[in-house]
C-alpha positions as a Markdown table, in Angstrom:
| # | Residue | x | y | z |
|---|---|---|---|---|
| 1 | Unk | 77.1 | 27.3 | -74.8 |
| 2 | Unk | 77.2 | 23.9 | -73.6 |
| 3 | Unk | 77.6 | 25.3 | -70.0 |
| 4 | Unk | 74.9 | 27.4 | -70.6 |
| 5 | Unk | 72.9 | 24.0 | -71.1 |
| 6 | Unk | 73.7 | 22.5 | -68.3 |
| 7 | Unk | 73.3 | 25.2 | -65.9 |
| 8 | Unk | 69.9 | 25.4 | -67.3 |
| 9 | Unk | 69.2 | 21.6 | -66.8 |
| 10 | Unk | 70.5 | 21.6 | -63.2 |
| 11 | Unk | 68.2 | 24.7 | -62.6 |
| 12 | Unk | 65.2 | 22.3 | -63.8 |
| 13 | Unk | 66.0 | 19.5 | -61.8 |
| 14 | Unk | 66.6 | 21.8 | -58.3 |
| 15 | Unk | 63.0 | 23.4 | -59.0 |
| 16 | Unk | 61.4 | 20.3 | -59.8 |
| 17 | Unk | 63.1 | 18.3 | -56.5 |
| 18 | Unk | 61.8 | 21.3 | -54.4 |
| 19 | Unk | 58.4 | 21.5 | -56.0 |
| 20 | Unk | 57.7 | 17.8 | -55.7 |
| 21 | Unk | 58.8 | 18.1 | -51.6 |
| 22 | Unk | 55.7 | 20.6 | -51.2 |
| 23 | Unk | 51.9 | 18.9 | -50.7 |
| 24 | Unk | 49.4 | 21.7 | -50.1 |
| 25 | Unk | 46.7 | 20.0 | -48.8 |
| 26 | Unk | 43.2 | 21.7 | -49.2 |
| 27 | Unk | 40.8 | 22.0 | -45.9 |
| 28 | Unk | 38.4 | 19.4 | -45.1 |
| 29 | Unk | 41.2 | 16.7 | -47.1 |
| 30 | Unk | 43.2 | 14.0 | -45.8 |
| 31 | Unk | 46.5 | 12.6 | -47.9 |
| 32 | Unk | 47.6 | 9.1 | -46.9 |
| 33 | Unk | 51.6 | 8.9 | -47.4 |
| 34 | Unk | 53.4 | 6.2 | -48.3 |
| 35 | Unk | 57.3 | 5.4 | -47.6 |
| 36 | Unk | 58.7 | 2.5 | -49.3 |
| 37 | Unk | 55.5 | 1.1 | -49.8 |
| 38 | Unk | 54.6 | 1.6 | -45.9 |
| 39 | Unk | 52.4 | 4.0 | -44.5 |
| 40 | Unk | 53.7 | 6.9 | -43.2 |
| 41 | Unk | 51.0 | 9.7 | -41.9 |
| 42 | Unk | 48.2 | 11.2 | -42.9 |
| 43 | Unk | 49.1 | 14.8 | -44.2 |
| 44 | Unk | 46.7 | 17.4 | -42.2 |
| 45 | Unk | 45.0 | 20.4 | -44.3 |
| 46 | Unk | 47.9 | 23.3 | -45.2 |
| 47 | Unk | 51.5 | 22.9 | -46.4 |
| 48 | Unk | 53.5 | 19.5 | -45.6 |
| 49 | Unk | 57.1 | 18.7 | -47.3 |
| 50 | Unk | 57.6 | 15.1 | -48.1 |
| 51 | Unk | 60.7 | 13.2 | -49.0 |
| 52 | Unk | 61.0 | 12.9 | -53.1 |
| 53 | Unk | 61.3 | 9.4 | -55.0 |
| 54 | Unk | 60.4 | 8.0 | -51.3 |
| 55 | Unk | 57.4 | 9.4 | -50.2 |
| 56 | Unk | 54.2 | 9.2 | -52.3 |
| 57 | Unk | 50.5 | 10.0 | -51.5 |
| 58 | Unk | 48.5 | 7.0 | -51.9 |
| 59 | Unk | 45.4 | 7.7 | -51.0 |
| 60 | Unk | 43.1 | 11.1 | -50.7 |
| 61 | Unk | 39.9 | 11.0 | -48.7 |
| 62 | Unk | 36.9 | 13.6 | -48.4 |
| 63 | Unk | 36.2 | 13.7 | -44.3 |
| 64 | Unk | 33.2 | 16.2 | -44.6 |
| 65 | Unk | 29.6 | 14.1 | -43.6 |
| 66 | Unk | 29.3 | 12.6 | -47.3 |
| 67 | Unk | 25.6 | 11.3 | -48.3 |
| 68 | Unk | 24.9 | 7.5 | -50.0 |
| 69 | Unk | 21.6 | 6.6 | -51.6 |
| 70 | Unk | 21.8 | 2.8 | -52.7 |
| 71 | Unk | 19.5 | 1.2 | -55.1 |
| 72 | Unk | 16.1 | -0.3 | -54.6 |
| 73 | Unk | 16.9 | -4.0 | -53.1 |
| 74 | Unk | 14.1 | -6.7 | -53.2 |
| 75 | Unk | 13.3 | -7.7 | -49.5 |
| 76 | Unk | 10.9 | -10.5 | -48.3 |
| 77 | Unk | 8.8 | -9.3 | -45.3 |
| 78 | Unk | 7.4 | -13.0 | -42.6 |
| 79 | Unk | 3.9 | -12.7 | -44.7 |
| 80 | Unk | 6.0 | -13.7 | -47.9 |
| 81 | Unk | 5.7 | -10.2 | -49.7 |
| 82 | Unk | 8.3 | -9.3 | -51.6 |
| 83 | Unk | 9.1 | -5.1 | -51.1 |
| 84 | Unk | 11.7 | -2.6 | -52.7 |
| 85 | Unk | 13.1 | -1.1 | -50.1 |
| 86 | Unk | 16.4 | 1.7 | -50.5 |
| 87 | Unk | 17.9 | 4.4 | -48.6 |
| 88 | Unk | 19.6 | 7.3 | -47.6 |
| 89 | Unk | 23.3 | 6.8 | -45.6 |
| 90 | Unk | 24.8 | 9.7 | -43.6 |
| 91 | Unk | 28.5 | 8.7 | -43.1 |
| 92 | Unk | 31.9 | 10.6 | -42.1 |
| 93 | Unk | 35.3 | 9.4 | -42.2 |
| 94 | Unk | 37.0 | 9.8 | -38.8 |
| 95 | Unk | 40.3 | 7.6 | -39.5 |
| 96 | Unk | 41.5 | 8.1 | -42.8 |
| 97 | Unk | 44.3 | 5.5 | -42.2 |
| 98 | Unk | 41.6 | 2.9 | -41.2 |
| 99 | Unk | 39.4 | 3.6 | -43.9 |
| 100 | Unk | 42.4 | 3.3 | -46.4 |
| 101 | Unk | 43.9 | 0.0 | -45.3 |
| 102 | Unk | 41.0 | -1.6 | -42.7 |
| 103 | Unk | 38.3 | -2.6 | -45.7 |
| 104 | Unk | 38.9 | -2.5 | -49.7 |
| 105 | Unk | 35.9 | -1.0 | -50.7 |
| 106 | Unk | 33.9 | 0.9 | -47.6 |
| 107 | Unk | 31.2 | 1.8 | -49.7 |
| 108 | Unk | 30.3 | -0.9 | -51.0 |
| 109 | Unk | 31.4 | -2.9 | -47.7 |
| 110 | Unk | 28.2 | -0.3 | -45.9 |
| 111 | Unk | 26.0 | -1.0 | -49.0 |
| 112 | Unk | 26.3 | -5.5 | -48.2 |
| 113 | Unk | 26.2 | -4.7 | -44.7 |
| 114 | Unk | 22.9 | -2.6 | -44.7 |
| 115 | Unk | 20.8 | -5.1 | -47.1 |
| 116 | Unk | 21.7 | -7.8 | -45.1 |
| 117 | Unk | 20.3 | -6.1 | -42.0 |
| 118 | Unk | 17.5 | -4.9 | -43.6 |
| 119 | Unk | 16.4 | -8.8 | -44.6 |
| 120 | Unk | 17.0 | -9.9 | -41.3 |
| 121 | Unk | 14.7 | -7.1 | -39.5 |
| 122 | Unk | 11.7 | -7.0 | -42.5 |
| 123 | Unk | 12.0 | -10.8 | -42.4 |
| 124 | Unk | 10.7 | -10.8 | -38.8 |
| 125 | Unk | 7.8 | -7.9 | -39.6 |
| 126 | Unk | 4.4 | -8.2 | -42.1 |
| 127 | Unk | 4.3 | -5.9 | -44.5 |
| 128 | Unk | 2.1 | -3.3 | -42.5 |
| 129 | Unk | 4.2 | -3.4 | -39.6 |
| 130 | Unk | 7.0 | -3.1 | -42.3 |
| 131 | Unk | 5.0 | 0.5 | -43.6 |
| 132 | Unk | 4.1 | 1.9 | -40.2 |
| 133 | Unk | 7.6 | 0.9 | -37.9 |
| 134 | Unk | 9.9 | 2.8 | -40.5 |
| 135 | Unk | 11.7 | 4.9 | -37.1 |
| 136 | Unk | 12.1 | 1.7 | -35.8 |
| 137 | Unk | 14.1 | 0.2 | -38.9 |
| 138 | Unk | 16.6 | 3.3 | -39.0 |
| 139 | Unk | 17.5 | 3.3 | -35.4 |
| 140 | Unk | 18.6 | -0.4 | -36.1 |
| 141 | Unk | 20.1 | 0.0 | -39.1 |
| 142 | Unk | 22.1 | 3.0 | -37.6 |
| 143 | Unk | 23.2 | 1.0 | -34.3 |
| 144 | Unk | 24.2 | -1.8 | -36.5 |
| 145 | Unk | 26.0 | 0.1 | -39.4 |
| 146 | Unk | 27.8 | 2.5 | -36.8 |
| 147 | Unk | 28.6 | -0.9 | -34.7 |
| 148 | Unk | 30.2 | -2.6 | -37.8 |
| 149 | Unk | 32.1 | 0.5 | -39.4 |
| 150 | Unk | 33.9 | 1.7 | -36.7 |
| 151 | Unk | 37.0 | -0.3 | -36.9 |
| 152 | Unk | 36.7 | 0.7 | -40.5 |
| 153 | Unk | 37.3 | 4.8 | -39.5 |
| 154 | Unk | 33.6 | 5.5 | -40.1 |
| 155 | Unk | 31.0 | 6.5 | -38.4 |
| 156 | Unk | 27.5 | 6.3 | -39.8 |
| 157 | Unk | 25.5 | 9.2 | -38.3 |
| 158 | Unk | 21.7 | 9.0 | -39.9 |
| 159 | Unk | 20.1 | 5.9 | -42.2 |
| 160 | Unk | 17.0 | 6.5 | -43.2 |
| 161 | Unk | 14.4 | 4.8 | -45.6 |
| 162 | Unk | 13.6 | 6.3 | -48.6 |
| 163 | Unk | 11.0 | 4.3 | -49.9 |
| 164 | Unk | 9.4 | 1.0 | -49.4 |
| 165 | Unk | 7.3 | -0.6 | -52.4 |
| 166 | Unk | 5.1 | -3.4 | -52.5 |
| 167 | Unk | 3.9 | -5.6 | -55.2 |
| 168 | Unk | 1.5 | -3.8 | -57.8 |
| 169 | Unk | -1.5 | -6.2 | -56.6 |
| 170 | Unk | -1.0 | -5.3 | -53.1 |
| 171 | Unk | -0.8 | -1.7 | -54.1 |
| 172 | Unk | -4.3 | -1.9 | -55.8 |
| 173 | Unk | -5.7 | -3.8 | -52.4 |
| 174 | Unk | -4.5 | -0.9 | -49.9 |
| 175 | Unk | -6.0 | 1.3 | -52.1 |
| 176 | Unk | -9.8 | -0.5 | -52.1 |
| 177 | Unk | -9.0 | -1.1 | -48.5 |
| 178 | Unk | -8.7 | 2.9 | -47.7 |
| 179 | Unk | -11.3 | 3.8 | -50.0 |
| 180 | Unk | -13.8 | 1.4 | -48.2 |
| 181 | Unk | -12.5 | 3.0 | -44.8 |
| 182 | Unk | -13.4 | 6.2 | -46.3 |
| 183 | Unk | -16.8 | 5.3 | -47.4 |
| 184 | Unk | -17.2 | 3.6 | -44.0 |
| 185 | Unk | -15.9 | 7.1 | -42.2 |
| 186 | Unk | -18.5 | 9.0 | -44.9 |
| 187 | Unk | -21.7 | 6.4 | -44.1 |
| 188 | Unk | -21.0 | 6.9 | -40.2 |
| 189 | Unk | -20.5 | 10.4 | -40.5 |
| 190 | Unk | -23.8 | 11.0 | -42.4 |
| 191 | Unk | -26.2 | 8.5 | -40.0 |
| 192 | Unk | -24.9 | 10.3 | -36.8 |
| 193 | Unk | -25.6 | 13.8 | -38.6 |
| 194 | Unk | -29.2 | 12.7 | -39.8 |
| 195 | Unk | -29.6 | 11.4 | -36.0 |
| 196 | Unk | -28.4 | 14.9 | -34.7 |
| 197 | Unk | -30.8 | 16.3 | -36.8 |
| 198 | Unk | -33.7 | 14.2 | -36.2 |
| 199 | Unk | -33.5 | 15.2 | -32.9 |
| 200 | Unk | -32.9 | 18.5 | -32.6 |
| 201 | Unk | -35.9 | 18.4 | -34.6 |
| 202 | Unk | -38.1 | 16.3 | -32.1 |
| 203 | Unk | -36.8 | 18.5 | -29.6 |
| 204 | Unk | -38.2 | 21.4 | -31.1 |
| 205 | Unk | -41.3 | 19.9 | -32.2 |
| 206 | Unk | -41.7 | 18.8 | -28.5 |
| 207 | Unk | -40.9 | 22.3 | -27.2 |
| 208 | Unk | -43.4 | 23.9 | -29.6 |
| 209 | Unk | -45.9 | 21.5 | -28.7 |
| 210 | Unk | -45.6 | 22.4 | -24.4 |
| 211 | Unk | -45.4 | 26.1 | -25.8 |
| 212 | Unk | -48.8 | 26.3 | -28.1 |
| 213 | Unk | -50.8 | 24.2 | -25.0 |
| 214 | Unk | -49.4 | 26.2 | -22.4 |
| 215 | Unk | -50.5 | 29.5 | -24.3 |
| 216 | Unk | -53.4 | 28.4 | -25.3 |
| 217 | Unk | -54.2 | 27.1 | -21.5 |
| 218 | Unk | -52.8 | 30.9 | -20.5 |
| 219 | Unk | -55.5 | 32.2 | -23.3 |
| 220 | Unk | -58.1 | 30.2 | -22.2 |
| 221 | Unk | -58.1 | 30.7 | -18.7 |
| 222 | Unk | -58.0 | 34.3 | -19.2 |
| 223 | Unk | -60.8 | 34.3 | -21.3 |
| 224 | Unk | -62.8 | 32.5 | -19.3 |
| 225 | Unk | -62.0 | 35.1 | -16.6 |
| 226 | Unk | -62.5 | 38.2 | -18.5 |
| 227 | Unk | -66.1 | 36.6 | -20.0 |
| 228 | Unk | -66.6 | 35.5 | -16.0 |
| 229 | Unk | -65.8 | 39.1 | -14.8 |
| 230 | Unk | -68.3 | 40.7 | -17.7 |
| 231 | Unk | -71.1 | 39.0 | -17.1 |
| 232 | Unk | -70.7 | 39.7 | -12.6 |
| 233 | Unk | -70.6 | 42.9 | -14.0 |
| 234 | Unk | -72.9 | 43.2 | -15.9 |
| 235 | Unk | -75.5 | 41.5 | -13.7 |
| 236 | Unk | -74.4 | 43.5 | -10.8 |
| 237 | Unk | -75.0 | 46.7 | -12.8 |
| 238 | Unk | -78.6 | 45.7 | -13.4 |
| 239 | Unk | -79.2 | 44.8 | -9.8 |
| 240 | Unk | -77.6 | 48.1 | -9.1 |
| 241 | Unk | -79.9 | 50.4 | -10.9 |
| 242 | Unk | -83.4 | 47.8 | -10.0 |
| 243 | Unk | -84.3 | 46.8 | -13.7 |
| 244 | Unk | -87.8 | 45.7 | -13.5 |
| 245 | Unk | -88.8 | 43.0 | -16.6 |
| 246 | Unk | -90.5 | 45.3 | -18.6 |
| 247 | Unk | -86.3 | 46.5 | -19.1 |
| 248 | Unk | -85.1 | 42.9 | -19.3 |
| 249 | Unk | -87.6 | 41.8 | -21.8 |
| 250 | Unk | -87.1 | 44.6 | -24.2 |
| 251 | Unk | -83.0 | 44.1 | -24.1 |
| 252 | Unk | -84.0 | 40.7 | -24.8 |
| 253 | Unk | -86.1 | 41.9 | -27.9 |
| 254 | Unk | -83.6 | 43.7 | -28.5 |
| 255 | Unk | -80.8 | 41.2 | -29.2 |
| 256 | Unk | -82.9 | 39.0 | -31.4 |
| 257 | Unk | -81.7 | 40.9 | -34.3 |
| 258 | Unk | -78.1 | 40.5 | -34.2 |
| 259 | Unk | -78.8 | 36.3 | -33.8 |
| 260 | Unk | -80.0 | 36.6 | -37.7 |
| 261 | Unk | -77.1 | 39.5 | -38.3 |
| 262 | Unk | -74.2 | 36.9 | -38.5 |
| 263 | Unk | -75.7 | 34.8 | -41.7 |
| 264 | Unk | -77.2 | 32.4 | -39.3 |
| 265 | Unk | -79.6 | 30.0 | -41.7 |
| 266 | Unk | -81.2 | 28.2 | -38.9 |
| 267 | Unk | -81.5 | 30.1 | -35.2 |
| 268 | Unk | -84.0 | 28.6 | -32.5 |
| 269 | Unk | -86.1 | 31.2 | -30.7 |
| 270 | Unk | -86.3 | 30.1 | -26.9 |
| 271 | Unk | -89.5 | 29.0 | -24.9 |
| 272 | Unk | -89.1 | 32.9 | -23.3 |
| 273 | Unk | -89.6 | 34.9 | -25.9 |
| 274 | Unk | -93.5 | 34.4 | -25.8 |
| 275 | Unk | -93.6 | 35.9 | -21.7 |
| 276 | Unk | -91.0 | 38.5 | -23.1 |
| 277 | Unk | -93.6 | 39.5 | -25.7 |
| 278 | Unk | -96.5 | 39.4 | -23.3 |
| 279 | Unk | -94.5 | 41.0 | -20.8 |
| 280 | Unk | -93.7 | 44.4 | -23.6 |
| 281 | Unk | -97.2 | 44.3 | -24.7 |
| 282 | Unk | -98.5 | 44.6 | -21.0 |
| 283 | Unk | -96.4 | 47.5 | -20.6 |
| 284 | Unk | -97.5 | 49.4 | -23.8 |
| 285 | Unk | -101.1 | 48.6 | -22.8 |
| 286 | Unk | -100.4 | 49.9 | -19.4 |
| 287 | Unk | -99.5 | 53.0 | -21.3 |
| 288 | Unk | -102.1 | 54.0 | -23.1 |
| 289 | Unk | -104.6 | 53.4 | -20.3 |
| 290 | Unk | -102.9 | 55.5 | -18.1 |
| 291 | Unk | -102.7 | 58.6 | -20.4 |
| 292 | Unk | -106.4 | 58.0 | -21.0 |
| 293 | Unk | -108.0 | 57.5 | -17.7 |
| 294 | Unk | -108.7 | 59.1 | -14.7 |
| 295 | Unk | -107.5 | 59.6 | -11.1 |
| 296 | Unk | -109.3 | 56.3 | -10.1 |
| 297 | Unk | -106.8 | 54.9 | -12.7 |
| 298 | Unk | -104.1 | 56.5 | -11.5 |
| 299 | Unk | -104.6 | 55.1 | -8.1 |
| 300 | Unk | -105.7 | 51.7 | -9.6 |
| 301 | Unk | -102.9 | 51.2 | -12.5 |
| 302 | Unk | -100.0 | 51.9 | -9.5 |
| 303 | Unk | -101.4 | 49.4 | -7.5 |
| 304 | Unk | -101.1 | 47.1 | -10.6 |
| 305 | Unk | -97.5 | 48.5 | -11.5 |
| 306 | Unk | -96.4 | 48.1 | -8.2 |
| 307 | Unk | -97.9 | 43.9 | -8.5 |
| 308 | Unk | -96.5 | 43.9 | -11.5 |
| 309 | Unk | -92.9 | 45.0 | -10.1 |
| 310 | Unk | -90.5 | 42.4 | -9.6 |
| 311 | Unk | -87.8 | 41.8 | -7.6 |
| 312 | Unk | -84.3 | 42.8 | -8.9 |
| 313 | Unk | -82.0 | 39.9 | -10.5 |
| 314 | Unk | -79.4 | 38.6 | -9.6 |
| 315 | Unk | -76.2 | 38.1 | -10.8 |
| 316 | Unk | -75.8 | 34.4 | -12.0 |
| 317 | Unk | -73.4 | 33.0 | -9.7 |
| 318 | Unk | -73.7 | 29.3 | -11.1 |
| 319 | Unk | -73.6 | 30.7 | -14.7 |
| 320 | Unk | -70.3 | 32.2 | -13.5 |
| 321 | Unk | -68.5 | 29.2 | -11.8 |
| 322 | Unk | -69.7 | 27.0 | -14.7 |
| 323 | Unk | -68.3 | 29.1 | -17.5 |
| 324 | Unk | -65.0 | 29.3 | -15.1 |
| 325 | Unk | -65.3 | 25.1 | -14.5 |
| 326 | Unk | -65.5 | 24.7 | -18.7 |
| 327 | Unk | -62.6 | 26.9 | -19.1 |
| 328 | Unk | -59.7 | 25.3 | -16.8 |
| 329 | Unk | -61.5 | 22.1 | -18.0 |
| 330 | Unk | -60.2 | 22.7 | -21.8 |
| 331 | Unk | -57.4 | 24.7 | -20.6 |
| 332 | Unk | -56.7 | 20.8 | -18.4 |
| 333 | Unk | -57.5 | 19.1 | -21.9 |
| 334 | Unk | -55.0 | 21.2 | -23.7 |
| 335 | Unk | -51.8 | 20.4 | -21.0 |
| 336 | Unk | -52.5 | 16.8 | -21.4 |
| 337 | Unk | -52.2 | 16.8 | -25.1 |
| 338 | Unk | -49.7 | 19.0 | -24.9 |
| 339 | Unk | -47.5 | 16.0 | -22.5 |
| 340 | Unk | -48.5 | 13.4 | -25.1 |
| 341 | Unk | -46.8 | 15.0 | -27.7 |
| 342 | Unk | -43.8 | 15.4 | -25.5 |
| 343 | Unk | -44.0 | 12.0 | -25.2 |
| 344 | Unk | -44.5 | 10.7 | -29.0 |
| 345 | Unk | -41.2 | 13.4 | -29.3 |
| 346 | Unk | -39.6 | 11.7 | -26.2 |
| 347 | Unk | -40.3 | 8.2 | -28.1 |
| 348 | Unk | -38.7 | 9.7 | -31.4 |
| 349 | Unk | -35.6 | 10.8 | -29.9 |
| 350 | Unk | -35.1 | 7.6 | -28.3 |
């Protein structure tokens, strides 16, 4: 029984000798190993054997890109402004012996190192060349971190700011600054639409203004020619078929009426209506002593007819040309106030 025992025992200590010469060392992990005290090797990712009672892992490190956000650090920017500035370090361990046994602490050793750079750079900006240069900070930040870490087995492969806060007062101030660029923006905005508009308007005003006076110049002259062409017409149609007054007196009679026919409450009868009347009445009497006389009369009354005859009339040349002259006079009229409102619009839009 008591050989059973220590069979057992030895049995132990065998299995636990051999277990504690395996390390398995998981992928992406580095094991520091210690001899004596000394170090030894770094044990790579997969199954090492080690010595027992004389080797021992001292130290395991992570050497996949690792991410470190430090804490909001009070900075003081040349314009005496003190900001809150923290941020974001990429970092990757690329000598595990070096970052074992070259610096205590490398975290905190990068954490120092990047405030103190950050107070030297933001101590020679102001505080908006501090907001608006942020690329500028984390490519120095990075040259210097990566510069300083490398005999340390790290190397420092993105810094970037996270956030930079200013005072509460000077937040308030940016704030009425931008909002008085925005009314400023909105104010210039709104005066270079209302000049747009005014004129586009002018414009048209001014185009409407050549269009009426060149239509009405267009009507006008066409009227006068139509009324011009009427009246040649019509004279030349009286020549034509020989009116004698007796005709032209009666027509003229005739017309009288439709003076009074458009509500007229005064009309003035002309100085010719008394020879038009005379000149009818002569004809009626002319007549009636022809169907009541003789041959004598006959012979006598177309000697007086033919007396009485008179030439043919006609057509009024120098009514014509005037009636032309007043037309492309008002039709003239009407194209220069037509070009002084192009003007007074010319005058707006300047």
């Amino acid at each position: 029984m008591e050989l059973l025992l220590i069979v057992l025992v030895l049995v132990a200590l065998v299995v636990g000798a051999v277990a504690s010469t395996v390390r398995i060392v998981p992928q992406a992990r580095r094991y520091n190993i210690e001899r004596f005290g000394r170090y030894r090797g770094t044990l790579q990712p997969g199954l090492n054997f080690v010595i027992p009672l004389v080797d021992r892992v001292n130290t395991k490190l992570d050497v996949r890109e690792q991410v470190y956000s430090s804490n909001p650090r009070p900075v003081i920017t040349e314009d005496n402004l003190v900001v809150a500035i923290d941020t974001v370090l990429y970092y990757q361990i690329t000598d595990p012996r070096a970052a074992a046994y070259e610096v205590a602490d490398y975290l905190q050793a990068i954490d120092q190192l990047t405030v103190t750079t950050l107070r030297n750079l933001i101590g020679s900006m102001d505080l908006e060349s501090t907001l608006t240069s942020r690329e500028t900070i984390n490519v120095r930040l990075r040259e210097v971190l990566d510069d300083a870490t490398g005999k340390w087995g790290i190397r420092v492969n993105r810094v970037e700011i996270k956030a930079i806060d200013p005072p509460a007062s000077i937040k308030e101030a940016m704030e009425k600054q931008m909002r008085a660029e925005r009314d400023k923006r909105a104010a210039i905005l709104h005066a270079e639409g209302k000049r747009a508009s005014l004129i586009l308007e002018a414009e048209g005003t001014r185009q409407k203004s050549i269009l009426e006076a060149e239509g009405n110049q267009q009507a006008r002259v066409l009227e006068a020619d139509g009324e011009a062409n009427a009246l040649e017409r019509v004279f030349q149609a009286v020549h034509a078929n020989d009116a004698d007054s007796k005709v032209l007196a009666y027509k003229y009679l005739e017309m009288l009426p439709s003076l009074a026919a458009h509500g007229n409450s005064f009309w003035v009868i002309p100085g010719e209506l008394t020879e038009a009347m005379r000149t009818v009445t002569g004809a009626f009497a002319d007549n009636a002593s022809k169907s009541g006389g003789n041959g004598n009369g006959n012979g006598n009354g177309d000697g007086n007819e033919n007396e009485r005859r008179t030439p043919p009339v006609p057509a009024p040349r120098d009514a014509i040309e005037q009636a032309q002259r007043e037309a492309h006079e008002e039709a003239a009229k009407a194209v220069e106030q037509a070009k002084e409102e192009s003007a007074r619009a010319d005058r707006i839009i300047g």
